[in-house]
C-alpha positions as CSV (number, residue, x, y, z in Angstrom):
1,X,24.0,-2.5,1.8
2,X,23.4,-2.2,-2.3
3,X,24.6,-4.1,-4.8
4,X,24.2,-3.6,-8.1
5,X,23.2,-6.3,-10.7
6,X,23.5,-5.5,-14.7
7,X,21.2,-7.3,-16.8
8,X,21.7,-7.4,-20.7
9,X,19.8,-8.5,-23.6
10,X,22.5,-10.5,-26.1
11,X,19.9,-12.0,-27.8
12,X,17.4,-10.7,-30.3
13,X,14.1,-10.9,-28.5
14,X,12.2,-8.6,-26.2
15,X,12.6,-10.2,-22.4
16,X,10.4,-8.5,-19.8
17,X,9.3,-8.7,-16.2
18,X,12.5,-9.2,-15.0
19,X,12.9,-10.3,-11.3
20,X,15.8,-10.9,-9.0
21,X,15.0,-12.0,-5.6
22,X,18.1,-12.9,-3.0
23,X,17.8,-16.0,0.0
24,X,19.2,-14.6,2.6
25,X,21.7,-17.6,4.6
26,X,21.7,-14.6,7.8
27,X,18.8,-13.4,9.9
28,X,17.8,-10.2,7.9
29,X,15.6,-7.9,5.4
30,X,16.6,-7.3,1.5
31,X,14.8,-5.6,-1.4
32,X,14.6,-7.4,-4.8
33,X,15.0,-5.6,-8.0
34,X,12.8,-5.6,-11.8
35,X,13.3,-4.7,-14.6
36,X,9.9,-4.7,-16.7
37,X,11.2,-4.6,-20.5
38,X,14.5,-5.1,-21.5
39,X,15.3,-4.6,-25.8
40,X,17.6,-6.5,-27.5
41,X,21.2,-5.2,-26.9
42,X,20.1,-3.2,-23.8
43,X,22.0,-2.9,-20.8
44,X,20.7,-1.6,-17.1
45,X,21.4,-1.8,-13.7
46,X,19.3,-2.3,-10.8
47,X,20.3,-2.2,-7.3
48,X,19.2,-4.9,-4.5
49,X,19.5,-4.3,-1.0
50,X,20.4,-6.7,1.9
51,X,20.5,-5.5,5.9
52,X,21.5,-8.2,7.8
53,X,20.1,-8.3,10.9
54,X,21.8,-7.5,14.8
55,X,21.9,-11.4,15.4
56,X,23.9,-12.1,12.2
57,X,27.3,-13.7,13.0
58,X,30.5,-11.4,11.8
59,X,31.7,-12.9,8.6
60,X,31.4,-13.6,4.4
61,X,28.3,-14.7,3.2
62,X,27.7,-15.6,-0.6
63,X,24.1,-14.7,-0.8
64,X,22.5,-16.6,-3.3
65,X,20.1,-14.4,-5.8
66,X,17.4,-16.0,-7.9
67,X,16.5,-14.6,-11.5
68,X,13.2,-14.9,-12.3
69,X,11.1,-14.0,-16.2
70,X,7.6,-13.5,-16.2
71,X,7.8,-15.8,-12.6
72,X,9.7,-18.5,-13.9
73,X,13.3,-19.6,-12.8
74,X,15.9,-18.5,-15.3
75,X,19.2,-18.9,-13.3
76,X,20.8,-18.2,-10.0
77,X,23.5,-15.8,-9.1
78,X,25.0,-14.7,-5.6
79,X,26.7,-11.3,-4.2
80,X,29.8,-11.4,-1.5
81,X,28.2,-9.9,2.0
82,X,30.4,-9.2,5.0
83,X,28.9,-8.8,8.1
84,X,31.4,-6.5,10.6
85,X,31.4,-6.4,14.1
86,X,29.1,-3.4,15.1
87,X,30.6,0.0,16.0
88,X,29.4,3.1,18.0
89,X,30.0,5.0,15.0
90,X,28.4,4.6,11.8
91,X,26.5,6.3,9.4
92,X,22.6,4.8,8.3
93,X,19.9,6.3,6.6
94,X,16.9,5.1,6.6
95,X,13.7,6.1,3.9
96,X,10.2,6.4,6.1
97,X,6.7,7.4,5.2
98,X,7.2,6.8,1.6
99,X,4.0,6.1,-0.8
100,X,4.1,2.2,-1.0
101,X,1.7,3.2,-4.4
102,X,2.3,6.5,-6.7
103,X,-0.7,6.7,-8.7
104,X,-1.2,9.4,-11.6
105,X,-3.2,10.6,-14.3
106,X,-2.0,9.6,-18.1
107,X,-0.2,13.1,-18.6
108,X,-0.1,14.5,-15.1
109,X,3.2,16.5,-13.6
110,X,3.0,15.1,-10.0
111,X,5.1,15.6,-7.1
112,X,5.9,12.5,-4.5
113,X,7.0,13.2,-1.2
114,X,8.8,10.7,0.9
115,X,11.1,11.3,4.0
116,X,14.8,10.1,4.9
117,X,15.4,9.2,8.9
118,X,19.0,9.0,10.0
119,X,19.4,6.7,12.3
120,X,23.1,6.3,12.7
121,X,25.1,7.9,15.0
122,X,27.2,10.2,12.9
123,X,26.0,12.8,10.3
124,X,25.1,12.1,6.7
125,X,25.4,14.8,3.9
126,X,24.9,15.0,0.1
127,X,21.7,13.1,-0.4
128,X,20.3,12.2,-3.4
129,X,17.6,10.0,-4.5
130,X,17.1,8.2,-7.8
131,X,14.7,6.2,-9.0
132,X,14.9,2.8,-10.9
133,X,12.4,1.0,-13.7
134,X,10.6,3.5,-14.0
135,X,10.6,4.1,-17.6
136,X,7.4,2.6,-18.7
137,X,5.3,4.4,-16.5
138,X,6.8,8.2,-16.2
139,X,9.1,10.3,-17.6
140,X,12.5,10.7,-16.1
141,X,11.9,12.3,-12.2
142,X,13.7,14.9,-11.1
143,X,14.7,14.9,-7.2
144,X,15.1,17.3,-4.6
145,X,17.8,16.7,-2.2
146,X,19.5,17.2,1.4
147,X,22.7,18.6,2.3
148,X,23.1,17.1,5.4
149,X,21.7,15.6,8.0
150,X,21.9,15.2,11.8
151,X,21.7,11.8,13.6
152,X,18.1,11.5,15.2
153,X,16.9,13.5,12.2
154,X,14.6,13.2,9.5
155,X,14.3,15.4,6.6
156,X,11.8,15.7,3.1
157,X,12.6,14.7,-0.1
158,X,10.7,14.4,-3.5
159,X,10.9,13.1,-7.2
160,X,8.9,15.1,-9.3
161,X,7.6,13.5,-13.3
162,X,5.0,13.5,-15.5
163,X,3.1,10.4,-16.2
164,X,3.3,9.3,-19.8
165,X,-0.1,8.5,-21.9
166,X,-0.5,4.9,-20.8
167,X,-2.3,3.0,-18.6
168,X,0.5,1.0,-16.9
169,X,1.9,-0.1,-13.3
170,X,5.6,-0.4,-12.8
171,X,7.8,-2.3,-10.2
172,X,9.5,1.1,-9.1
173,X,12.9,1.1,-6.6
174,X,13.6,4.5,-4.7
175,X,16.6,4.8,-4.0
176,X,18.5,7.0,-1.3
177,X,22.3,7.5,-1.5
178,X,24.2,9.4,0.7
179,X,28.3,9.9,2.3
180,X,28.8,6.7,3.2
181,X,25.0,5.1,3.6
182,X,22.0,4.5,1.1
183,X,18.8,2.6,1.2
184,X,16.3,1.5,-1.4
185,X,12.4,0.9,-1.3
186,X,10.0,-0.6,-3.7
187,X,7.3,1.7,-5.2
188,X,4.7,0.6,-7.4
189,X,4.2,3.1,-10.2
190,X,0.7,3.5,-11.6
191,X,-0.8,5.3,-14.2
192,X,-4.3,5.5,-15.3
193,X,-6.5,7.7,-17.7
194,X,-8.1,10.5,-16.1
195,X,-11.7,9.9,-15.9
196,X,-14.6,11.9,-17.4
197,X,-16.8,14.3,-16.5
198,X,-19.1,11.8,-15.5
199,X,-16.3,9.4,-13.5
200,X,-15.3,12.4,-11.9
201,X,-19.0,13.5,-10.8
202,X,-19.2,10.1,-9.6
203,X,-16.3,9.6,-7.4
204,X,-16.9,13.1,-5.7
205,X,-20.8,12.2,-4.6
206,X,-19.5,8.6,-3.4
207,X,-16.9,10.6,-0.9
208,X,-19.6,12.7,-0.1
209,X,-22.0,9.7,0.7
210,X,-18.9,8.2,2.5
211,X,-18.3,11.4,4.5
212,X,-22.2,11.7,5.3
213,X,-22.4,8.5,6.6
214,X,-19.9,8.7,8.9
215,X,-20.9,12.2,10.4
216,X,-24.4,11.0,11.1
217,X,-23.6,7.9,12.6
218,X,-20.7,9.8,15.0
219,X,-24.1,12.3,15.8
220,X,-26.6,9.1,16.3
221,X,-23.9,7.3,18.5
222,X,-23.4,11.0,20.5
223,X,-27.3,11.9,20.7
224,X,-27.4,8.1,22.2
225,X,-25.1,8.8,25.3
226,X,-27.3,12.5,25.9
227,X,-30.5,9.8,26.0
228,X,-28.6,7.6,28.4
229,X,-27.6,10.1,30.8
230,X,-30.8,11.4,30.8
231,X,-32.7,8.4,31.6
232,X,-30.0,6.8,33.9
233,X,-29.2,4.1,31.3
């Protein structure tokens, strides 16, 4: 389940590292939201997501959500969940293999893959991701979609952008949306300056070291089992 929370600025100061956390009163997962910088007279919306658990009991919840700036308590708000009594039909998508870090270059057009499992028992069609707080990291992403998909399926999406000349992280939320189901994930956007020629050199002999390492001692540890054969030990 998403719900969507609007935050806005009414005063005249720059608020930033927005949190909202919920505490669940069922059995259950949820994903919080953030929103890293918000100007005076700004208004955005960020989606949270609650999944209660099998073992919930069937009924309304209010779900208490905690608002939180730069990690301390601001105020408390709650959202209206109603847990139904399961069916053999339903419709649930479900985002797997996804990067729990995007990292890019300052300036660099990248391409994230990530892919969508539907695990309902009915089809799901019109996909479409989104992504949310984002904005101080990369450039608006642009997503590739699905037209439908099968129960028991899984099939590829991405969000292509290009990173914007900073060296920042963001508190990212993917977020999946098809007929009838959705899902969110948090990414952590992070962008860094590309390294020198130098850095660069660097990094590539330290994966070669790495790599060398590892080969010899595989052939030490294989040439050891050849000796103990040979010698009955």
């Amino acid at each position: 389940m998403l719900f969507t929370v609007t935050f806005e600025n009414t005063g005249e100061g720059i608020i930033d590292n927005i949190s909202i956390i919920p505490r669940l009163p069922f059995p259950g997962n949820f994903t919080p939201a953030y929103v890293d910088l918000l100007e005076p007279g700004r208004i955005v919306f960020r989606q949270i997501g609650i999944m209660p658990d099998a073992g919930a009991a069937e009924q309304l919840y209010f779900v208490p959500s905690d608002i939180y700036v730069d990690g301390k308590f601001l105020q408390e708000v709650a959202v209206v969940v109603e847990v139904k009594p399961s069916t053999p039909y339903f419709k649930r998508i479900e985002i797997i293999e996804y990067p729990f870090v995007a990292g890019f270059f300052s300036g660099e057009d990248k391409t994230i893959n990530f892919l969508v499992n539907n695990t309902g028992t009915l089809a799901v069609g019109d996909i479409k991701g989104s992504l949310e707080n984002f904005e101080g990291c990369i450039a608006a992403p642009s997503f590739s979609g699905i037209e439908s998909l099968e129960p028991g399926k899984a099939g590829e999406m991405a969000f292509t952008a290009e990173a914007l000349a900073v060296e920042k992280a963001c508190n990212a939320t993917l977020v999946v949306s098809g007929e009838g189901a959705s899902d969110i994930k948090p990414v952590r956007i992070v962008v860094k300056e590309r390294p020198g020629l130098f850095e660069a050199l660097a990094d590539s002999f330290s994966d070669f070291y790495s790599w060398f390492v590892d080969q010899l001692v595989q052939s030490l540890a294989h040439v050891s089992k050849l000796v103990s054969k040979v010698y009955g030990k």
